[in-house]
C-alpha positions as CSV (number, residue, x, y, z in Angstrom):
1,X,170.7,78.4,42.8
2,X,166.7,77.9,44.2
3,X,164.8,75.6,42.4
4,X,161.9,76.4,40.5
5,X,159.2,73.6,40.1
6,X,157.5,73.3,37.3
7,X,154.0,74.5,38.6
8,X,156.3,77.7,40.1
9,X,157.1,78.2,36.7
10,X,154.0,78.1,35.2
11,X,152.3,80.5,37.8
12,X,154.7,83.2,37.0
13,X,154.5,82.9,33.2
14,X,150.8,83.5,32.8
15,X,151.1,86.3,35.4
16,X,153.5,87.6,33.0
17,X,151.5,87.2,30.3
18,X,147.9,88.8,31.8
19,X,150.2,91.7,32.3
20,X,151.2,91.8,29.0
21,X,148.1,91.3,27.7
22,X,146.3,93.9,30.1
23,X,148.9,96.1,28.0
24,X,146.8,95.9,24.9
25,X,143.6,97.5,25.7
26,X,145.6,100.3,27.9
27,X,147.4,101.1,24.9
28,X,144.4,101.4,23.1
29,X,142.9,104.0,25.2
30,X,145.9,106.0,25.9
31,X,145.9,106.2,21.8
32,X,142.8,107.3,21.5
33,X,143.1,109.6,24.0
34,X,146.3,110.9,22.7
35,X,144.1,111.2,18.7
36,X,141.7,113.1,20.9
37,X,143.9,115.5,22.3
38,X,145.4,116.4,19.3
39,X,142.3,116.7,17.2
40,X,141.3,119.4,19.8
41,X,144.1,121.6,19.2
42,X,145.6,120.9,22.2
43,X,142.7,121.3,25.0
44,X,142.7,118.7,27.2
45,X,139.0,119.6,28.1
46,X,137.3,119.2,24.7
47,X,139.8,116.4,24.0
48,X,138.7,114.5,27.4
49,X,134.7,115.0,26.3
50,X,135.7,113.6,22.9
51,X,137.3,110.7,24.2
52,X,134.2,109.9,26.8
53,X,132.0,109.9,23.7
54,X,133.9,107.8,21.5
55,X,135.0,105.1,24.2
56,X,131.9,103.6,24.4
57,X,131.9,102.9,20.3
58,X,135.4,102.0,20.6
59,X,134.9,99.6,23.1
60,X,131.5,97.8,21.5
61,X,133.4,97.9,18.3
62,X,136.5,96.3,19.5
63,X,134.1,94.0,21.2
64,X,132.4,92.8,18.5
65,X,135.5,92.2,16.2
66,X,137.0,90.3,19.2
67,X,134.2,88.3,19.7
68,X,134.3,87.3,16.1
69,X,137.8,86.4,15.6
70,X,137.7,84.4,19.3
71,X,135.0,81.9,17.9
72,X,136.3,81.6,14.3
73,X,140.2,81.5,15.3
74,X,140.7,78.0,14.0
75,X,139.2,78.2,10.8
76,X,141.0,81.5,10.4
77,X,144.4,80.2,11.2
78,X,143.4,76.4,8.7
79,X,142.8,79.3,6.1
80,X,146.3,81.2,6.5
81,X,148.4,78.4,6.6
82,X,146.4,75.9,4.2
83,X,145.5,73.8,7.1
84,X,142.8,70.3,6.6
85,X,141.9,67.4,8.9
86,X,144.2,64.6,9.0
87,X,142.3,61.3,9.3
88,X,143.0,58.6,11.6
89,X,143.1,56.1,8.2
90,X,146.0,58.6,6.6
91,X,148.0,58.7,9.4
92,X,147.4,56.0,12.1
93,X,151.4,56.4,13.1
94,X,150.4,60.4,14.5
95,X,147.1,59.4,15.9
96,X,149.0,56.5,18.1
97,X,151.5,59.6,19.0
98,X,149.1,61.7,20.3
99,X,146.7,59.6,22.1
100,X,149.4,57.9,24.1
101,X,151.1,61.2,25.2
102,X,147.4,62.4,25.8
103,X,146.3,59.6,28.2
104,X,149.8,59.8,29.6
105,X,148.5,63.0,31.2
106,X,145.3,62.6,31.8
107,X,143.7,65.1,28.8
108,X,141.2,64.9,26.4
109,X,142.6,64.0,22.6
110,X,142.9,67.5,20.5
111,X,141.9,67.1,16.8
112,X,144.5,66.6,14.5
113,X,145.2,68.8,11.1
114,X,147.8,68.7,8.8
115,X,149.3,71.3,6.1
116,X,150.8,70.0,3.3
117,X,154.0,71.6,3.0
118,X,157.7,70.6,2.8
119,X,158.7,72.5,5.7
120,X,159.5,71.3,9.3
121,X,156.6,72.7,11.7
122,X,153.9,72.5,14.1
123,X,151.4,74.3,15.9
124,X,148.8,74.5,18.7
125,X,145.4,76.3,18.4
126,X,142.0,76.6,19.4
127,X,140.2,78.5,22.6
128,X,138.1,75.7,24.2
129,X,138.0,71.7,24.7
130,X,136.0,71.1,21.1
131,X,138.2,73.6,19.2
132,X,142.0,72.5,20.3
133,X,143.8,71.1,17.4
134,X,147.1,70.1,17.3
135,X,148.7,70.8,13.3
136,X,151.6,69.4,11.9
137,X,153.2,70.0,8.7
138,X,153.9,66.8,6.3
139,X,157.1,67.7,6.1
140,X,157.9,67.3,9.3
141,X,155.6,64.0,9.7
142,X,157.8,62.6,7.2
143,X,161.1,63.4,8.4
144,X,161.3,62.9,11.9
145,X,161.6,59.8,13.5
146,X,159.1,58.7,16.4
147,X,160.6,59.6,19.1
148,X,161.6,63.1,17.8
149,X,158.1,63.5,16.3
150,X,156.5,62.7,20.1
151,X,158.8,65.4,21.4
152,X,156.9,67.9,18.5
153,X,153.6,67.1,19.7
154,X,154.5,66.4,23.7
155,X,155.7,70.6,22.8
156,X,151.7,71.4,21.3
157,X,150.5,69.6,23.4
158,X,152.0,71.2,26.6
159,X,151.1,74.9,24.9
160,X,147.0,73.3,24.9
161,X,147.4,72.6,28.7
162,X,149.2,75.4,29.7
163,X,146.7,77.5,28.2
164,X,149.3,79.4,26.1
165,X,147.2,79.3,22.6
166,X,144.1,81.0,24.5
167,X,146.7,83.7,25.7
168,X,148.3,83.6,22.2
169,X,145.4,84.1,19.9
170,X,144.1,86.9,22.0
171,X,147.4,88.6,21.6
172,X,146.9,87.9,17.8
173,X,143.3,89.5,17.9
174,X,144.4,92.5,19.6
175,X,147.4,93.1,17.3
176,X,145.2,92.3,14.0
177,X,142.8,95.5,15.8
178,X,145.7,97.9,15.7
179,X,147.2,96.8,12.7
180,X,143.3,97.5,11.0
181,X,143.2,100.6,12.9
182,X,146.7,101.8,11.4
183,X,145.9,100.5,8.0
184,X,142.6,102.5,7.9
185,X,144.6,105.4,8.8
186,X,146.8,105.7,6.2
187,X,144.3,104.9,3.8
188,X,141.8,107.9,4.9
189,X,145.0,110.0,5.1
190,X,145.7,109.0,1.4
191,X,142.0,109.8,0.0
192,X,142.3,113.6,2.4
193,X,145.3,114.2,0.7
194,X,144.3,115.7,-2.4
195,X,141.8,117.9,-0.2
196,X,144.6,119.2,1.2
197,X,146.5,120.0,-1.8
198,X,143.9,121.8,-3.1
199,X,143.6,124.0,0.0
200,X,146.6,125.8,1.6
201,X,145.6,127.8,4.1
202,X,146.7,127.8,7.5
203,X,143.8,125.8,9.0
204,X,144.1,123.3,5.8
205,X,147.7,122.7,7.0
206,X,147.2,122.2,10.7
207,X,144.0,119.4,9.7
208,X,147.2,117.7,7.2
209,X,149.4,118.1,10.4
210,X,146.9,116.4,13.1
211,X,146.2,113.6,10.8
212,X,149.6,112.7,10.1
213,X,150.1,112.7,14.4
214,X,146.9,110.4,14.2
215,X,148.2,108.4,11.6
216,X,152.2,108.2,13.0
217,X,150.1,107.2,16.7
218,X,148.2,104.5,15.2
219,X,151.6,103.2,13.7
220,X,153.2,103.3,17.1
221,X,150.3,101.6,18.1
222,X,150.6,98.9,16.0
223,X,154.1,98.6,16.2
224,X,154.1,98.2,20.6
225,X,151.4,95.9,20.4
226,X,153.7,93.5,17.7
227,X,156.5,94.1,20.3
228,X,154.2,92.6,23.0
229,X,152.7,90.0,21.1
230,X,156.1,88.8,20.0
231,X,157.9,89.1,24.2
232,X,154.6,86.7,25.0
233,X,155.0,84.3,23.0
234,X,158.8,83.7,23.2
235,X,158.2,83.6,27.1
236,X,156.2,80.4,26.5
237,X,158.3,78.3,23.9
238,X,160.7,77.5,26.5
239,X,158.4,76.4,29.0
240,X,155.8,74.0,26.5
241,X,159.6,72.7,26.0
242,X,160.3,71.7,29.2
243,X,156.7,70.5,29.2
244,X,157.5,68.0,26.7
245,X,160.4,66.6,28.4
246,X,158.1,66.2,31.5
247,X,156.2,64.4,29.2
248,X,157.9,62.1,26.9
249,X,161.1,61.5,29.8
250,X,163.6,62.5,26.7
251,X,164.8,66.0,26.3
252,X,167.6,64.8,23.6
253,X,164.4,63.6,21.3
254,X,163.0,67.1,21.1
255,X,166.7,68.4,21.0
256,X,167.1,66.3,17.8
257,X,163.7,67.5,16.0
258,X,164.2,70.7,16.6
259,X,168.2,71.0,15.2
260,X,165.9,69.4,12.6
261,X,163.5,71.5,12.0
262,X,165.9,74.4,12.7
263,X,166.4,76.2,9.2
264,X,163.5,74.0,7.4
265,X,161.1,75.5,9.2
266,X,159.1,78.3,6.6
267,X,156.3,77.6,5.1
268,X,155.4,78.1,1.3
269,X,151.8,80.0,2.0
270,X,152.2,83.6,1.9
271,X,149.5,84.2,4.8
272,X,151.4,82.4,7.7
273,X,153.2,84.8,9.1
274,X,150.1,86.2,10.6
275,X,150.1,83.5,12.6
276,X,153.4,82.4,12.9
277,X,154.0,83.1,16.7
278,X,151.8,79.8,17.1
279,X,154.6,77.7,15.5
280,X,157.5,75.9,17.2
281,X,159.8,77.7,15.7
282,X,159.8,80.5,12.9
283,X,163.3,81.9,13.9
284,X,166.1,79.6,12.7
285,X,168.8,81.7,12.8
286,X,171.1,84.0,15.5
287,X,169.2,86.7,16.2
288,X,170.7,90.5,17.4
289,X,169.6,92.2,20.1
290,X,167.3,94.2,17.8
291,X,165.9,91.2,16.0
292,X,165.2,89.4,19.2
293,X,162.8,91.8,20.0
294,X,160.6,91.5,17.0
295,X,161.5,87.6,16.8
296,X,158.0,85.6,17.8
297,X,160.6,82.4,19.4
298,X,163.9,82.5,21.1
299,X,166.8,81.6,19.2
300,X,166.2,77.7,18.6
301,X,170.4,77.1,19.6
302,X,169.4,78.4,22.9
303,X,166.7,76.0,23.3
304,X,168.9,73.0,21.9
305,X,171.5,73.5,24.6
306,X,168.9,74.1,27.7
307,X,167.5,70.5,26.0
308,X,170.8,69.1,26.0
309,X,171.4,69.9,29.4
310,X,168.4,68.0,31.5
């Protein structure tokens, strides 16, 4: 078998990944496109100067909602999984952690959050050198011992310099988009329901027809986009761990954290899942083909044994 270097590796994830994201605004026109031409009753010409006259409204208007969501990203995630800044005085133990992995490698030190919470977790976030934070749970502060709680946050810390939670939260953005635009859907086709009722001709019933297609496309929408979103960020768990090992020279530390963490890992605030692909792991159990492809980590036994075997 060839060997693949590390900085191989990392090359041909994130040219994996700008594929995959390059996917989201594609699909995004091609539905729009598609609402278009069936709008139109069918006629590709009136459907193509429909679409040329929305696009540029589209495209401001996603614009602006990514924009927003880019700069406010952190405070947005602290909100959805109960997040808050964990001073240096509460914690001295994590700070020491995470500045001696940090000038191990040479980076700046990310700021440190916690979320009070039983469970066994941890996450990377932020878009720029003053916003990367590095969040641990208290559960899993308390539980693991040092050298299995450096493997944890060698893992972040490898997602921050691999770039993985720009690349992740832009996935996030782009899914929360579709998942507005499909929401918004079914909501208008709700409210023109009763019109419809209360007509029933033949035009009346083709208008009910086209805006169910609209609404079934903006599911699909929503739905591919997850499925991408998901496929990125299970391509990068394995590599931040093989980042950590780089880092901390024990692949049998962050083995034992995550067997761990594996199981303990949900966490009590109902908004997390929105964000849960940022985690170290939110898939505890064996996972079926089907399963694996809406599952936002590889199956955590998986990543134990590839551990176990450095």
């Amino acid at each position: 078998m060839k060997y693949v270097g590390m900085a191989i590796q990392q090359k041909r994830n994130n040219t994996k990944s700008v594929i995959l994201l390059m996917t989201f605004p594609l699909l995004l026109l091609v539905l729009l496109f598609l609402g278009c031409y069936f709008s139109s009753n069918f006629d590709v010409d009136i459907a193509s100067e429909r679409f040329f006259s929305l696009f540029l409204y589209v495209l401001v208007g996603v614009g602006i909602w990514f924009v927003i969501a880019y700069i406010t990203n952190v405070k947005i995630i602290d909100f959805a999984t109960g997040a808050r800044t964990l001073l240096r005085s509460e914690n001295p133990r994590v700070y020491n952690l995470v500045e001696n992995l940090c000038i191990s490698c040479g980076m700046t030190m990310p700021q440190i959050h916690i979320v009070d919470d039983p469970a066994l977790n941890a996450f990377a976030s932020g878009v720029s050198q003053k916003s990367y934070t590095v969040t641990l749970t208290s559960g899993i502060i308390n539980e693991l011992n040092d050298s299995e709680l450096e493997g944890v946050i060698a893992h972040e810390l490898t997602h921050i310099r691999n770039h993985d939670v720009q690349v992740l939260i832009i996935s996030i953005v782009f899914v929360g988009i579709f998942a507005l635009i499909a929401q918004m859907s079914f909501r208008f086709l709700r409210v023109s329901g009763g019109l419809f009722k209360r007509s029933r001709g033949k035009s009346s019933i083709g208008v009910a027809l086209v805006m169910l297609i609209i609404v079934a496309l903006a599911f699909i929408g929503y739905l591919f986009s997850t499925i991408i979103r998901f496929s990125i960020s299970r391509k990068r768990e394995y590599l931040a761990d093989v980042g950590a090992t780089w880092l901390t020279r024990n692949p049998l530390a962050l083995a034992s954290a995550l067997r761990k963490i594996s199981g303990n890992s949900s966490l009590s605030k109902k908004h997390e899942s929105t964000v849960a692909q940022l985690f170290i792991e939110h898939n505890p159990n064996e996972q079926s083909f089907l399963s694996s492809i809406f599952a936002t980590h590889p199956c955590i036994h998986k990543r134990i044994k590839i551990l176990e075997q450095f």
